[in-house]
VOMAR-828258 format. One record per residue (C-alpha): residue in one letter; y negated, x, z negated. Coordinates in nm, 2 decimals, always signed. Last residue first. Layout:
BEGIN
type:a	y:Y	x:X	z:Z
...
END
This chain:
BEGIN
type:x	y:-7.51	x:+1.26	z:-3.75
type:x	y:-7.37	x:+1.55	z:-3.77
type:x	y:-7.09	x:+1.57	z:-3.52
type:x	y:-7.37	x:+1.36	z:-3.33
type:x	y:-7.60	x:+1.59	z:-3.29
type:x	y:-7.36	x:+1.94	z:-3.27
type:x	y:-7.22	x:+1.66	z:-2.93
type:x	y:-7.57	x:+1.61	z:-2.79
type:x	y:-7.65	x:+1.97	z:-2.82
type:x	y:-7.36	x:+2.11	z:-2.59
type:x	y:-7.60	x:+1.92	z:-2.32
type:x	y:-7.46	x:+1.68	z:-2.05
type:x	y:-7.51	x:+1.36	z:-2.21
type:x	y:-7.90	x:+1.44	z:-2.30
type:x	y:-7.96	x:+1.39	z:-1.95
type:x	y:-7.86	x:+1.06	z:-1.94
type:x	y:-8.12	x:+0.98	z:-2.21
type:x	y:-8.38	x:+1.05	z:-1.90
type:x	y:-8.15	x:+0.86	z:-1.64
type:x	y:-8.21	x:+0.54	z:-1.88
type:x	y:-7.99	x:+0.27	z:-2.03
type:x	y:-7.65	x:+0.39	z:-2.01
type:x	y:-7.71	x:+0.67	z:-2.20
type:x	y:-7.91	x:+0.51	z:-2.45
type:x	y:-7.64	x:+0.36	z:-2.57
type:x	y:-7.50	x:+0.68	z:-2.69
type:x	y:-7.77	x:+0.79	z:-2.88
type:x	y:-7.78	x:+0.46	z:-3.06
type:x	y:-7.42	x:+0.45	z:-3.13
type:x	y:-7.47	x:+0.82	z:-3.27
type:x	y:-7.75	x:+0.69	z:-3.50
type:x	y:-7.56	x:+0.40	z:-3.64
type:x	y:-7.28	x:+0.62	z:-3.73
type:x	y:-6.91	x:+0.51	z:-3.79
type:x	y:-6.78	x:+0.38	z:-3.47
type:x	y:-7.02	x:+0.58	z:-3.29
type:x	y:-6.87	x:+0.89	z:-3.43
type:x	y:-6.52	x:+0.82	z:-3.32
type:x	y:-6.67	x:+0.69	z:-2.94
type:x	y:-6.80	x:+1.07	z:-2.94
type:x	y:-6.49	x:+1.23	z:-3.07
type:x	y:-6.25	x:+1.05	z:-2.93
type:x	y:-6.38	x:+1.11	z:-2.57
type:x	y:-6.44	x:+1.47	z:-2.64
type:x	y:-6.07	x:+1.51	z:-2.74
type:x	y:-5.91	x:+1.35	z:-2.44
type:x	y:-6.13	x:+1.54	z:-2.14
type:x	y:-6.17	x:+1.32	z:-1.87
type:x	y:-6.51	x:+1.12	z:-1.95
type:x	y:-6.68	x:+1.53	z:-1.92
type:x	y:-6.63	x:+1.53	z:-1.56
type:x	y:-6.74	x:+1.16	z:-1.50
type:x	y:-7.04	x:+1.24	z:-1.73
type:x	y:-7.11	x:+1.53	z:-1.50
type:x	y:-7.13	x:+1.33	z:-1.18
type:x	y:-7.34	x:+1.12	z:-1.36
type:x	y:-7.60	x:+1.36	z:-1.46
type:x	y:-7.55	x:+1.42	z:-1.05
type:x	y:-7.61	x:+1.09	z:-0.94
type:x	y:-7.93	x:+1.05	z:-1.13
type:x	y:-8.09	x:+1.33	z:-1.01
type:x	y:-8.01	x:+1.22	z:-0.64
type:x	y:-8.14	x:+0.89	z:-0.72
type:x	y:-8.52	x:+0.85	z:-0.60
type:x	y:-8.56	x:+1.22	z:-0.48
type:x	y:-8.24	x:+1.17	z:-0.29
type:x	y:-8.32	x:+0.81	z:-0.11
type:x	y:-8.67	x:+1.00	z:-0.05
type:x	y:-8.55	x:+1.29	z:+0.15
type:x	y:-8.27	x:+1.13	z:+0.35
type:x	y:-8.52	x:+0.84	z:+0.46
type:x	y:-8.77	x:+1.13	z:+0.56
type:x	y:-8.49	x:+1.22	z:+0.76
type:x	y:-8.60	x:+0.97	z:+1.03
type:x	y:-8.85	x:+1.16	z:+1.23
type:x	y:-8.63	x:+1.44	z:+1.25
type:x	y:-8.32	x:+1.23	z:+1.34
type:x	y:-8.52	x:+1.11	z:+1.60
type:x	y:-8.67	x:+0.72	z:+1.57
type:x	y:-9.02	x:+0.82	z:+1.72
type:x	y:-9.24	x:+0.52	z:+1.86
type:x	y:-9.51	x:+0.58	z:+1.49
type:x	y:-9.49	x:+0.23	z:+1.43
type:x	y:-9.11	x:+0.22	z:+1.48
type:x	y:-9.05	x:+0.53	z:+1.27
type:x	y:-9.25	x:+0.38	z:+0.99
type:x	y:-9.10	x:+0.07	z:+0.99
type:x	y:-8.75	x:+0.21	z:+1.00
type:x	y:-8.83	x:+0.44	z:+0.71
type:x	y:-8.97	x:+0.16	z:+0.43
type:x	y:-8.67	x:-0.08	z:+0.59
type:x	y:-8.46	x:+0.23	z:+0.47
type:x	y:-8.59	x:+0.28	z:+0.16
type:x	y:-8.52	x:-0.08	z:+0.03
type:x	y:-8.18	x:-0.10	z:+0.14
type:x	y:-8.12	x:+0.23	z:+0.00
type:x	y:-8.26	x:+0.09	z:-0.34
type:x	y:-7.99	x:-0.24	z:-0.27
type:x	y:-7.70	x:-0.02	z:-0.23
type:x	y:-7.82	x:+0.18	z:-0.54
type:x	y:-7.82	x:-0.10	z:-0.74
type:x	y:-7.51	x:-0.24	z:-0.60
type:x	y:-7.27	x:+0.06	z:-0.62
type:x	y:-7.18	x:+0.08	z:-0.99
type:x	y:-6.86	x:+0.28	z:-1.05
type:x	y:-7.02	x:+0.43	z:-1.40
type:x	y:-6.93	x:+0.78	z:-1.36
type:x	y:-6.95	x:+0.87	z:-1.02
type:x	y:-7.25	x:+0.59	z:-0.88
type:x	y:-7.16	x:+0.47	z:-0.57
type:x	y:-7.34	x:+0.60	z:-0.31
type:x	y:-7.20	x:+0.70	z:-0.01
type:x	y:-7.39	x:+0.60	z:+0.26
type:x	y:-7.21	x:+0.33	z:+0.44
type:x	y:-7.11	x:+0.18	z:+0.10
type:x	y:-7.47	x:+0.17	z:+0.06
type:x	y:-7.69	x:+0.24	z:+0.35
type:x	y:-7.68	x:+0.43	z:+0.66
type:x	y:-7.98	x:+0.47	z:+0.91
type:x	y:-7.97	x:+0.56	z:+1.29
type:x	y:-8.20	x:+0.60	z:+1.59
type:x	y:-8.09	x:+0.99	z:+1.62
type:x	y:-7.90	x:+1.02	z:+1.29
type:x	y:-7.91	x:+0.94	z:+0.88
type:x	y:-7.75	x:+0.95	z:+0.59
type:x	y:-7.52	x:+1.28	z:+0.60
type:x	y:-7.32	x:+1.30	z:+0.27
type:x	y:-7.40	x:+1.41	z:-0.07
type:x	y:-7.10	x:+1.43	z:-0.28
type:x	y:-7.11	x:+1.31	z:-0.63
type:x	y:-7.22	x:+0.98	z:-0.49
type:x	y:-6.85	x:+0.82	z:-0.48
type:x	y:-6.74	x:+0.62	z:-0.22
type:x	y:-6.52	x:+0.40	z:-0.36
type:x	y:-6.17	x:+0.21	z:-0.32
type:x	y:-6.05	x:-0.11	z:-0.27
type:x	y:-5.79	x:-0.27	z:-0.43
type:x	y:-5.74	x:-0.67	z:-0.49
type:x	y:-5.54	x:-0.83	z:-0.75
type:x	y:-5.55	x:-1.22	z:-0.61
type:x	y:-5.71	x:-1.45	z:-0.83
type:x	y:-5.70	x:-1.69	z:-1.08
type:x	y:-5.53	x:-1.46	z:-1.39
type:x	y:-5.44	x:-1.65	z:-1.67
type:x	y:-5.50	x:-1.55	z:-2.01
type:x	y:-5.26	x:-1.62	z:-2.33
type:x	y:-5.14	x:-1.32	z:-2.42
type:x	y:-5.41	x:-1.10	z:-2.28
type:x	y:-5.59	x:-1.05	z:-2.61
type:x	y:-5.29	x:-1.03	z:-2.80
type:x	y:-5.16	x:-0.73	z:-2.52
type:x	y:-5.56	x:-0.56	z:-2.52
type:x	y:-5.59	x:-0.32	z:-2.82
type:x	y:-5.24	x:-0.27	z:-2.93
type:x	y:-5.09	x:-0.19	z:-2.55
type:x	y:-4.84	x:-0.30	z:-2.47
type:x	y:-4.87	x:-0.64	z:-2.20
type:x	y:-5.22	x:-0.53	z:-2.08
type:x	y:-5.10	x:-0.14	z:-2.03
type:x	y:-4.79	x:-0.26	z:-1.82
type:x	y:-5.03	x:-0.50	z:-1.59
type:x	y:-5.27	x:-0.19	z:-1.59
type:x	y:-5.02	x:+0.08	z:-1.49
type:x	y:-4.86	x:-0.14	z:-1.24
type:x	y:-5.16	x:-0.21	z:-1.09
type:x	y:-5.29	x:+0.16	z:-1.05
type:x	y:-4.94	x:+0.31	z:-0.92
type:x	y:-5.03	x:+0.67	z:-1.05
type:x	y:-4.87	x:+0.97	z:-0.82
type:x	y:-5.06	x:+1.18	z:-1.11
type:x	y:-5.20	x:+1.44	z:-0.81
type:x	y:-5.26	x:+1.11	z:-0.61
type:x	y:-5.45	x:+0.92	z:-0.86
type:x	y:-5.59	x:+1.23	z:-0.94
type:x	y:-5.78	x:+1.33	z:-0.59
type:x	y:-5.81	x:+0.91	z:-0.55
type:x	y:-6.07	x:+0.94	z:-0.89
type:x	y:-5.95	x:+0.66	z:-1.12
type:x	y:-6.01	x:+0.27	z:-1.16
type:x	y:-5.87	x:-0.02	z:-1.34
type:x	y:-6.01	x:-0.43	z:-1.32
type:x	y:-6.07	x:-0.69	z:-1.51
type:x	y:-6.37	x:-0.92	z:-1.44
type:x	y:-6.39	x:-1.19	z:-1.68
type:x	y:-6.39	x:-1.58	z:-1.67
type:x	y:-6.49	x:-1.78	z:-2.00
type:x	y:-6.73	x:-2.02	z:-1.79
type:x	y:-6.97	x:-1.75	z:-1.64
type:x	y:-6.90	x:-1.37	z:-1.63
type:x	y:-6.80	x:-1.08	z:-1.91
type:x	y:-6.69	x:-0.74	z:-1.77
type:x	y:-6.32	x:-0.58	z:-1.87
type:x	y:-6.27	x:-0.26	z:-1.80
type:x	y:-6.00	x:+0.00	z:-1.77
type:x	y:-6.04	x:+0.39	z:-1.73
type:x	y:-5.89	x:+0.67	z:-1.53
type:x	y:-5.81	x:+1.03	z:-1.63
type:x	y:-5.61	x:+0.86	z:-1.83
type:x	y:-5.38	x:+0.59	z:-1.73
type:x	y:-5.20	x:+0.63	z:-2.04
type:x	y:-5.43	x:+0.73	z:-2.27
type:x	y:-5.71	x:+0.45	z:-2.26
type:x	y:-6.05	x:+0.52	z:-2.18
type:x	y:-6.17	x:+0.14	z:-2.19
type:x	y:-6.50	x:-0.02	z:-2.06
type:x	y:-6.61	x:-0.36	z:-2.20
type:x	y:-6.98	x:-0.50	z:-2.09
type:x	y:-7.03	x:-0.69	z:-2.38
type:x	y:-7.12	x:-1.08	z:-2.37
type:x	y:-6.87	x:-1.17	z:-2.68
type:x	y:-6.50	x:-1.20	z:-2.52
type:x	y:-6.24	x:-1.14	z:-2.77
type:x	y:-5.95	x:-1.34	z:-2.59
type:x	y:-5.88	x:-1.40	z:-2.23
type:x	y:-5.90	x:-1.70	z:-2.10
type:x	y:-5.96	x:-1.70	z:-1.77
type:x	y:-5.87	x:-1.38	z:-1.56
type:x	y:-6.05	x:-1.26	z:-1.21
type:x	y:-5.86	x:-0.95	z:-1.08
type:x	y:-5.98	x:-0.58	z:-1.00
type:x	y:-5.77	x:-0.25	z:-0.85
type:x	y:-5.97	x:+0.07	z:-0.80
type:x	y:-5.95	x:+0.39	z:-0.64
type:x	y:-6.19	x:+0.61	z:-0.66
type:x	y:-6.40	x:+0.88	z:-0.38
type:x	y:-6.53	x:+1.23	z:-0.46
type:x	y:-6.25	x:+1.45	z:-0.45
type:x	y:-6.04	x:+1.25	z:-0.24
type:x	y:-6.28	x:+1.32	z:+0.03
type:x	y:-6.24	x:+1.10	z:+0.30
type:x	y:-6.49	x:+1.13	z:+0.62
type:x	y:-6.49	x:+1.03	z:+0.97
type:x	y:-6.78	x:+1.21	z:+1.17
type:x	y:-7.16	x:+1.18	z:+1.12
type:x	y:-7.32	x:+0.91	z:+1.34
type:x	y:-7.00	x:+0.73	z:+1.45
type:x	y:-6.78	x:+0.74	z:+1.15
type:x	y:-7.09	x:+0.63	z:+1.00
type:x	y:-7.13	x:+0.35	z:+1.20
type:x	y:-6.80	x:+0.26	z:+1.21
type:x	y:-6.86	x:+0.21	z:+0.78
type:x	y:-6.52	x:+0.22	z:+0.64
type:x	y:-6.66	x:+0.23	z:+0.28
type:x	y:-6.90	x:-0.05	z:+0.39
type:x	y:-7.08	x:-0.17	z:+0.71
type:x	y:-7.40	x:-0.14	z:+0.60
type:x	y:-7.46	x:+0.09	z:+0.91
type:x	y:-7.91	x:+0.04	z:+1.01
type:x	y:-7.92	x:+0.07	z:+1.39
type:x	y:-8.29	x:+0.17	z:+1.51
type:x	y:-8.42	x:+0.12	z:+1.85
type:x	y:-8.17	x:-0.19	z:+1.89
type:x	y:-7.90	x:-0.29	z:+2.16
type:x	y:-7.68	x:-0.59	z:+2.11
type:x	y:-7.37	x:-0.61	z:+2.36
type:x	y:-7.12	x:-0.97	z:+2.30
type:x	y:-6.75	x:-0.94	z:+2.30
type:x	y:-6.60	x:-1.32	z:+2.29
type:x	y:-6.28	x:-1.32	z:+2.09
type:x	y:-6.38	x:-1.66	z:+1.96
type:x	y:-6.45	x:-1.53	z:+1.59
type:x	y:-6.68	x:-1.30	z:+1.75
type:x	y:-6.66	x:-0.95	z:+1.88
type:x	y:-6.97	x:-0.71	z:+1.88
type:x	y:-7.05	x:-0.42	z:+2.06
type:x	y:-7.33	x:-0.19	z:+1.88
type:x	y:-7.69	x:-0.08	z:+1.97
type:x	y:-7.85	x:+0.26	z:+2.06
type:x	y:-7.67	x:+0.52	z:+1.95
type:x	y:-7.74	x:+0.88	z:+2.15
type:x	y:-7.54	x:+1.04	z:+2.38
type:x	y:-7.77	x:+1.01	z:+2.67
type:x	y:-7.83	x:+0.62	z:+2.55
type:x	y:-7.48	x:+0.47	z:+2.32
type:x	y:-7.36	x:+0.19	z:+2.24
type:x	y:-7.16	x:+0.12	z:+1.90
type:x	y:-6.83	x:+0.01	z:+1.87
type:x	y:-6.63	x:-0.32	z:+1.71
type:x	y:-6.91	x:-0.49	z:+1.53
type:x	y:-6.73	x:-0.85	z:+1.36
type:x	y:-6.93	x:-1.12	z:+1.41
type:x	y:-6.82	x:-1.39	z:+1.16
type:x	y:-7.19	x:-1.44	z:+1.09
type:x	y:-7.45	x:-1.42	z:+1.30
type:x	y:-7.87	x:-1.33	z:+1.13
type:x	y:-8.18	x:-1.34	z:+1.30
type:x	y:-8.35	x:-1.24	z:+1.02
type:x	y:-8.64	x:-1.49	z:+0.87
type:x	y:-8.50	x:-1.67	z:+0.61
type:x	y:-8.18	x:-1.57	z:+0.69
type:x	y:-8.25	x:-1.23	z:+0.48
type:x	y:-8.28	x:-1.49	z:+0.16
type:x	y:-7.94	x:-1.68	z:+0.26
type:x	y:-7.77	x:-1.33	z:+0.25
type:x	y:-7.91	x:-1.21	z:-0.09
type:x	y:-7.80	x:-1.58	z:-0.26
type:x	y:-7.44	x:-1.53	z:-0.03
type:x	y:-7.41	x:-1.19	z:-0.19
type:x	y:-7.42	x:-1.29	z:-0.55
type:x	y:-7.20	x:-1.60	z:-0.48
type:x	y:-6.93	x:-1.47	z:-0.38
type:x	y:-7.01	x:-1.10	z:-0.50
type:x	y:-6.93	x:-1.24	z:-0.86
type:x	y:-7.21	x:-1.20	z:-1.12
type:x	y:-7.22	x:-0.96	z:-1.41
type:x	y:-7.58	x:-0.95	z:-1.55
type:x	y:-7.76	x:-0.59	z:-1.70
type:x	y:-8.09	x:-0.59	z:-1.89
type:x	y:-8.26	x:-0.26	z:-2.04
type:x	y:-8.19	x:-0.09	z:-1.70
type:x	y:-8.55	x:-0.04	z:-1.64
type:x	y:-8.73	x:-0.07	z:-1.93
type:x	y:-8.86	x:-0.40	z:-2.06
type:x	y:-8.69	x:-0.40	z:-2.38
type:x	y:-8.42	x:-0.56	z:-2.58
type:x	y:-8.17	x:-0.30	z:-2.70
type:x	y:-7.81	x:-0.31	z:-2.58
type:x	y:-7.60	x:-0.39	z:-2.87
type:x	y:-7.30	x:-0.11	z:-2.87
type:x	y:-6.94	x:-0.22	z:-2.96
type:x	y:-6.69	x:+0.08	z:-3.05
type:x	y:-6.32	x:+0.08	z:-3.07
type:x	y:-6.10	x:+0.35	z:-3.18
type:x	y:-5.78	x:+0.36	z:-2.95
type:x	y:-5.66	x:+0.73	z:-2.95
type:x	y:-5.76	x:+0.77	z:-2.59
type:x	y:-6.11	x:+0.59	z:-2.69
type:x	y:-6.29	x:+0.27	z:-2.67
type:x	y:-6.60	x:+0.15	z:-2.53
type:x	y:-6.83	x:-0.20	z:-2.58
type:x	y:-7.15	x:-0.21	z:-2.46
type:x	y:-7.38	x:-0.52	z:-2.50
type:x	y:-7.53	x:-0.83	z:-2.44
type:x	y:-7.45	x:-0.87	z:-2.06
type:x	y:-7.54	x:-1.16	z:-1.91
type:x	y:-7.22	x:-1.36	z:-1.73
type:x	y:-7.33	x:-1.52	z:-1.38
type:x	y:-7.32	x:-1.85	z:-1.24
type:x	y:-7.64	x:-1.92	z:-1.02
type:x	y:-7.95	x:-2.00	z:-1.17
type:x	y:-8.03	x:-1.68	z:-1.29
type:x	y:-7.95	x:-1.52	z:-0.96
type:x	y:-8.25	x:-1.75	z:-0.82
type:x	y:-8.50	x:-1.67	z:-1.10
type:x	y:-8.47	x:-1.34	z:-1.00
type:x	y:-8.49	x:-1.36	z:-0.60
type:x	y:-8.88	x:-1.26	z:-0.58
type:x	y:-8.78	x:-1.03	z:-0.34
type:x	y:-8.97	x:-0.79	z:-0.51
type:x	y:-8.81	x:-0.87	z:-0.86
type:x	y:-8.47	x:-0.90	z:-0.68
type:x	y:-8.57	x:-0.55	z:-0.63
type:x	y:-8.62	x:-0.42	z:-1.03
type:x	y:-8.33	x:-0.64	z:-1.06
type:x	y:-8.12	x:-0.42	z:-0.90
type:x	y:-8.20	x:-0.13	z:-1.08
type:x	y:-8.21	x:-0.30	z:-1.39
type:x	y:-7.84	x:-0.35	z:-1.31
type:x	y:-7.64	x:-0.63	z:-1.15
type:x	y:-7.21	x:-0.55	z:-1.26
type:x	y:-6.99	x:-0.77	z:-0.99
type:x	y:-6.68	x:-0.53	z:-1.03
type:x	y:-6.64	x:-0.50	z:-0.66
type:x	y:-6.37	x:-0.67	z:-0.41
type:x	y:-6.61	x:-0.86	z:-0.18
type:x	y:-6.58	x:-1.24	z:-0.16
type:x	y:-6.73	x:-1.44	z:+0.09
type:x	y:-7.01	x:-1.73	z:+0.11
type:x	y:-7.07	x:-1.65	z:+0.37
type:x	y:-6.86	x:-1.62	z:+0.69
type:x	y:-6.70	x:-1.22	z:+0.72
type:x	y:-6.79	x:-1.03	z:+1.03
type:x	y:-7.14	x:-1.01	z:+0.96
type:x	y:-7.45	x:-0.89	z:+1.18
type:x	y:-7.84	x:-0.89	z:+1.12
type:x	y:-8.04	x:-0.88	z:+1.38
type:x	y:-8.39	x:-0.77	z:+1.29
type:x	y:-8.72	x:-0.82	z:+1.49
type:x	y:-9.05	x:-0.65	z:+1.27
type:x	y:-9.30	x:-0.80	z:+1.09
type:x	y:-9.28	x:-0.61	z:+0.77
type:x	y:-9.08	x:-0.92	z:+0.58
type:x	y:-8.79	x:-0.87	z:+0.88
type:x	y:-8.80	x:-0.56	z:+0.77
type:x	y:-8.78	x:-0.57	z:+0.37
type:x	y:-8.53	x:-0.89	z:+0.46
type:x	y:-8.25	x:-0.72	z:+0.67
type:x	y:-8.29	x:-0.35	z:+0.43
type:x	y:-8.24	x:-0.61	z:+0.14
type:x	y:-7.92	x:-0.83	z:+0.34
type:x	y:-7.78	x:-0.46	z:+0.45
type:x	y:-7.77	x:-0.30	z:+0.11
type:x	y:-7.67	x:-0.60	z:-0.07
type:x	y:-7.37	x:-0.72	z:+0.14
type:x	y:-7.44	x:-0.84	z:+0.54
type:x	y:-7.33	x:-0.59	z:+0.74
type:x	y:-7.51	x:-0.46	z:+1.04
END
């Protein structure tokens, strides 16, 4: 249930292994989903084995040519990304409207898929979940009963709440606000992501789409938003109109949507995946990564791994939790590494001083922007963010 990335790949893995899926959506397609619309390597990697690339490059998207940060004390940095084949080398920005539709029409294919079904509850077999209720757009309740439910279903995943509890840690969950602008000044292709002082320890970005558009949005960890008692959208409409580095840029742009918040389930906590007969994926799952705020890469990847783990448990007649946690297990050996470097770069991103320091030297060192771009392109030059090293490396660089 739930039609975005993670539930539209684990829909057409399945459905691609032989086996029946329903696939359940509240909203009709094509929809919009509040996100900041960034397509990784990682999620390319998949679109690769649903042989959906070609398609997203068809449809309107922004490619991403490079990196672009700036500090608390306002230097300015712009990273190329290099051109290679590794995995995360290439990065597109393309709206959930249409990105999400292209993934949805794919499952269709052969999914039984209903939109504008909303799931309402889930049924359950000697206190175990076997199905969901289901309302649709008429009101009509409708009963769908499943050996294996897979929840898609987003930050407010009833699914989860069902399998594992309900769940808000402030701790490990953002807040975010995003708009569409035209117009807006400056933009060359680079993903843009600002650490600016006053709405520190949150940051601002600005991400590059089709036609002159831009996704602009603010974001900070809900445990500080509260402890600050920051209004997000008023900080960031007050930040565009004074602040040196963005108020000529913004002079002239319009925004053409609604600001929208939403927040995050960040994947610095590990939280329970799986149950009796069920799966969780994305949203659902908690995996959003801590530092960058990317979700659909690893939405898709749990997608993936979960089709993988239904299949299995349905060819061996054994969907127990038991059974099952092999999901847990691989999902966690895939990105569990991953989330934690970033986990630590979300730490370290907070404090003023380092900030300026590293996005000083990578204003004046070719080196130091090199080390730092690596960062985002590979887990393994992640790890080199969290060692006292990096820093004596690029003080003397």
């Amino acid at each position: 249930m739930g039609g975005g990335p993670g539930g539209s790949t684990a829909a057409a893995f399945l459905s691609g292994r032989g086996r029946k899926v329903l696939l359940l959506e509240k909203e009709h397609f094509p929809r919009d989903k509040t996100c900041g619309d960034a397509i990784s390597g990682k999620s390319l990697g998949i679109l690769r084995e649903l042989k959906l690339e070609n398609e997203v490059m068809k449809s309107d998207h922004g490619e991403v040519t490079g990196l672009t940060f700036s500090s608390p004390n306002g230097k300015e940095v712009t990273i190329p990304l290099r051109k290679s084949n590794e995995e995360g080398s290439k990065s597109y920005i393309c709206r959930r409207m249409v990105y999400d539709n292209l993934l949805w029409k794919n499952a269709a294919k052969a999914a039984d898929t209903h939109e504008g079904t909303e799931v309402i509850g889930v049924l359950r077999e000697n206190g175990k979940i076997c199905g969901v209720k289901a309302k649709g757009a008429d009101g009509q309740e409708f009963e769908y009963h499943g050996k294996i439910v897979i929840g898609a279903d987003g930050v407010s995943s009833l699914v989860a709440r069902e399998a594992r509890g309900a769940e808000i840690d402030p701790a490990h969950a953002c807040l975010a606000h995003r708009a569409y602008y035209s117009g807006v000044k400056g933009m060359h292709g680079a993903i843009e992501i600002h650490f600016v002082k006053s709405i520190m320890p949150g940051y601002f970005w600005i991400f590059p789409l089709e036609n002159g558009l831009a996704n602009v949005g603010i974001g900070m960890r809900m445990s500080d938003a509260r402890k600050h008692n920051v209004n997000l959208q008023k900080a960031m409409q007050e930040m565009l109109a004074t602040n040196p580095l963005f108020a000529e840029r913004f002079k002239d742009a319009k925004m053409v949507s609604q600001m929208k918040a939403w927040s995050l389930p960040l994947g610095s906590k590990r939280r329970v995946v799986h149950a009796d007969n069920v799966l969780l994926v994305g949203d659902a799952a908690g995996l959003v990564d801590p530092f960058s705020g990317e979700g659909i890469g690893n939405a898709m990847l749990s997608g993936r791994l979960a089709a993988q783990a239904a299949d299995e448990a349905l060819a061996a007649g054994d969907t127990s939790a038991q059974f099952l946690s092999v999901y847990e297990k691989r999902l966690w050996d895939a990105i569990g590494a991953e989330l934690s470097l970033s986990y630590t770069m979300q730490k370290l991103g907070s404090v003023q001083w380092l900030l300026d320091l590293v996005v000083g030297k990578a204003a004046s060192s070719e080196k130091a922007r090199e080390a730092i771009g690596g960062t985002f392109i590979n887990t393994e030059a992640k790890k080199s963010y969290a060692s006292p090293l990096f820093y004596l490396k690029l003080i003397f660089s």
